[in-house]
C-alpha positions as CSV (number, residue, x, y, z in Angstrom):
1,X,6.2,193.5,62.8
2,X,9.6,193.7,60.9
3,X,9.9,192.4,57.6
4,X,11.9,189.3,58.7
5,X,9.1,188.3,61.3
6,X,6.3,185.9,60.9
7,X,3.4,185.1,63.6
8,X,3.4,181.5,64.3
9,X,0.3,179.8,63.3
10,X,0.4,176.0,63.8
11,X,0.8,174.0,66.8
12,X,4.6,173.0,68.2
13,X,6.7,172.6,70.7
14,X,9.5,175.2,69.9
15,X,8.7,178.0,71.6
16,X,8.4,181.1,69.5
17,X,8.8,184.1,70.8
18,X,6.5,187.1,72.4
19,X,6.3,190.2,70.8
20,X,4.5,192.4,72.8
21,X,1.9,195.0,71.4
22,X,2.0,197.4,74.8
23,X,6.1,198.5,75.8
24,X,7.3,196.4,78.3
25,X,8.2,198.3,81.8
26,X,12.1,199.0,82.1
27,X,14.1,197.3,84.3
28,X,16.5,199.9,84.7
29,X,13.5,202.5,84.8
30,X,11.0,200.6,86.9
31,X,9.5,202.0,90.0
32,X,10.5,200.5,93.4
33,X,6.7,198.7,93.8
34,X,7.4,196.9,90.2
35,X,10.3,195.8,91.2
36,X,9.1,194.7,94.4
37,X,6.5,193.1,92.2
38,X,8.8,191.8,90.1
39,X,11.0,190.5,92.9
40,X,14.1,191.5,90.9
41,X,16.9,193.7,91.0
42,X,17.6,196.8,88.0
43,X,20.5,194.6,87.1
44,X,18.0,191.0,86.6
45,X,18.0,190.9,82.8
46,X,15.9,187.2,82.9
47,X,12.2,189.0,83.1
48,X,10.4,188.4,80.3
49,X,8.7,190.8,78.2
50,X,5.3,189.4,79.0
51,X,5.8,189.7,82.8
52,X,7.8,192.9,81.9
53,X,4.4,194.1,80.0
54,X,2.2,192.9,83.4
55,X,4.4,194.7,85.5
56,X,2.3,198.2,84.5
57,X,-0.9,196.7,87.1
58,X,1.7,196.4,90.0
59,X,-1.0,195.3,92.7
60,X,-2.4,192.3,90.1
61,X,1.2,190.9,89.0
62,X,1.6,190.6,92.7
63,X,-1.5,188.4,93.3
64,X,-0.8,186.6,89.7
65,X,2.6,185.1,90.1
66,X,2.2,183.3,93.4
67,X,-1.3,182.4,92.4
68,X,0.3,180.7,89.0
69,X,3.1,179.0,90.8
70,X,0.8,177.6,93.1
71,X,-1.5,176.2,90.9
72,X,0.9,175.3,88.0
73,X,3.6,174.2,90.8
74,X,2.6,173.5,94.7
75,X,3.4,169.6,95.4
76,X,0.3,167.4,96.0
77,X,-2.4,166.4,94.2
78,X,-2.3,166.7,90.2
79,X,1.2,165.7,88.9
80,X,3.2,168.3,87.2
81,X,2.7,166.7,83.6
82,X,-1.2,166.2,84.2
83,X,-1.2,170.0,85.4
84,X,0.6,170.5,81.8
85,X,-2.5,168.7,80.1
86,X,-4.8,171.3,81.4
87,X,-2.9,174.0,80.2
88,X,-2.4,172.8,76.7
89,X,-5.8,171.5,76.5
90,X,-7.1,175.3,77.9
91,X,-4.7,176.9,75.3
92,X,-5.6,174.8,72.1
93,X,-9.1,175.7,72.8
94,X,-8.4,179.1,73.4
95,X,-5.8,178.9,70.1
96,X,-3.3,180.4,72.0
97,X,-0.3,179.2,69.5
98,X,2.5,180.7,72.3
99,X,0.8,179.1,75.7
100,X,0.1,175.5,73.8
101,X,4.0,175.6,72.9
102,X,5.5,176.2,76.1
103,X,3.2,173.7,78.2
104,X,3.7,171.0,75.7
105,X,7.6,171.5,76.0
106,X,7.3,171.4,79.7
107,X,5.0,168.1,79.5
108,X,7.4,166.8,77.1
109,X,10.5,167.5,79.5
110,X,8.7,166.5,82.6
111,X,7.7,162.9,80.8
112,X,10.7,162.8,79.1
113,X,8.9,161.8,75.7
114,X,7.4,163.6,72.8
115,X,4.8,161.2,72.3
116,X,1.7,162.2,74.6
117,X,2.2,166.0,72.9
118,X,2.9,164.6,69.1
119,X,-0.6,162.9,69.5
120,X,-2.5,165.9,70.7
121,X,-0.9,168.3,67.9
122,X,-1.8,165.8,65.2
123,X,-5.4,164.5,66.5
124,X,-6.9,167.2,69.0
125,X,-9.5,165.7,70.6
126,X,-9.5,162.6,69.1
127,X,-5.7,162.3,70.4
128,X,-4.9,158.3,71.2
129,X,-3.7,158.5,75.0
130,X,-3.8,156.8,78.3
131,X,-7.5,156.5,79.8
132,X,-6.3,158.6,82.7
133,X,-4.2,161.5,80.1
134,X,-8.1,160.8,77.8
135,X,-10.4,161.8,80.4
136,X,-7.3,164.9,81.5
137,X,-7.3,166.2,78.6
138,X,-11.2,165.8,77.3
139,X,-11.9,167.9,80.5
140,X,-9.9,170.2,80.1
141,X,-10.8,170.7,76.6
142,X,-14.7,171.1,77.8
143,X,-14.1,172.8,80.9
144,X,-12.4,175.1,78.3
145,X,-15.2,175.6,75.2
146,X,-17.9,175.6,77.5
147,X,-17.6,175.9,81.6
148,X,-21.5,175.6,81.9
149,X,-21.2,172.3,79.8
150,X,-18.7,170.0,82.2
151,X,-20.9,169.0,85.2
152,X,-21.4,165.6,87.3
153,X,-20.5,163.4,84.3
154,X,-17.4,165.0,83.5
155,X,-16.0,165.1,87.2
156,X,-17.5,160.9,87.2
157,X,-15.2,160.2,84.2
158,X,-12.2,161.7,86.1
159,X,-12.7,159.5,89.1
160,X,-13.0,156.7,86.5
161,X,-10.2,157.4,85.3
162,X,-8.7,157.2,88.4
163,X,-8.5,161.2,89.9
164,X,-8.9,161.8,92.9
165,X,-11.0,165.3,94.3
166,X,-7.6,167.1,94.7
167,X,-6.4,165.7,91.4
168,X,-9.6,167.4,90.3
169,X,-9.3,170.4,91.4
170,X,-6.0,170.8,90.7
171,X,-7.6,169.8,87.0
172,X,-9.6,172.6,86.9
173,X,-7.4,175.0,88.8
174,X,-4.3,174.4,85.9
175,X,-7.0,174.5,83.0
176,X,-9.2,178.0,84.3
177,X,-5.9,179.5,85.2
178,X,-5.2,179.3,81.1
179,X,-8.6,180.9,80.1
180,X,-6.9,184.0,81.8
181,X,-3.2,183.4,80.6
182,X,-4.5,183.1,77.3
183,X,-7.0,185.9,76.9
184,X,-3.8,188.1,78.2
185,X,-1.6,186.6,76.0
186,X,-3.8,187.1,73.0
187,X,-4.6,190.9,73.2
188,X,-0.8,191.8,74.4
189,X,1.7,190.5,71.8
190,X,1.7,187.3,69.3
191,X,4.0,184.1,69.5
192,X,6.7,185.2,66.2
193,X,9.8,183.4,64.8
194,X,12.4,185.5,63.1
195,X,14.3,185.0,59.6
196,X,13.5,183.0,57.4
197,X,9.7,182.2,56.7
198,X,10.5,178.5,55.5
């Protein structure tokens, strides 16, 4: 960590940036299969360091990216904002600082309104939202601290709520996906700003 760097602590929606702990492959000295993984050319300079740093298990960042895109991104079920819910509510349990700041940007561009993501930084669980973004993100934040603990009365609250079973699923899909993301996250770099600390 350089003098002029500080790990981000609190909750936001600026993205800070990843400063990996293990080197990041290079493009311009990756194998052909990390490329291929990569699905980028040596000249590609938009990889970033954290797939960069996943790119040293060649065979799992080929089953990881498509897996993520379809969960986080495949049309049907879940909208793309509710999918967004999981994920933050996953990485505030999780206290991934980096993970909670770029799904709540996302929600916040998708909805095209601060407001939903303002209320969970400030109030957590006790955030005032929609019944249907409530019972979202209460699952998510359960399905998160304990996976034992959500059961029959959780997924009941859902349909409630007004989910359907692939709404569900996508639910739990978007929010178990970010007990991985943030477990890697965590143990290979930390979310940093640079300059000045104020």
């Amino acid at each position: 960590m350089t003098e002029n760097t500080r790990v981000v602590t609190k909750w936001t929606r600026t993205v800070p940036e990843w400063q990996p702990r293990v080197k990041p492959v290079d493009l311009q000295e990756a194998t052909e299969a990390q490329l291929d993984a990569l699905q980028v050319t040596p000249s590609n300079t938009k990889v970033s360091d954290y797939v960069l740093v996943l790119a040293h298990d060649v065979e799992t960042l080929k089953v990881r990216s498509p897996l993520f895109n379809g969960i986080m991104y495949d049309p049907g079920g879940l909208s793309r904002s509710e999918r967004e819910l999981g994920a933050i509510g996953a990485s505030m349990i999780n206290h991934c600082i980096y993970c909670a700041a770029v799904h709540a940007s996302r929600h916040a561009q998708i909805e095209k309104s601060e407001e939903v993501t303002d209320r969970i930084f400030a109030a957590g669980a006790n955030a005032d939202l929609s019944p249907r973004d409530r019972a979202i993100f209460a699952f998510a934040l359960k399905l998160s601290k304990a996976p034992s603990e959500a059961g029959p009365t959780d997924m009941a609250a859902l349909k409630d709520a007004g989910l359907d079973d692939a709404e569900i699923l996508d639910l739990i899909l978007s929010t178990a996906l970010f007990g991985w993301a943030n477990r890697l996250m965590h143990v290979l770099g930390d979310p940093v700003r640079r300059g000045d600390p104020s």
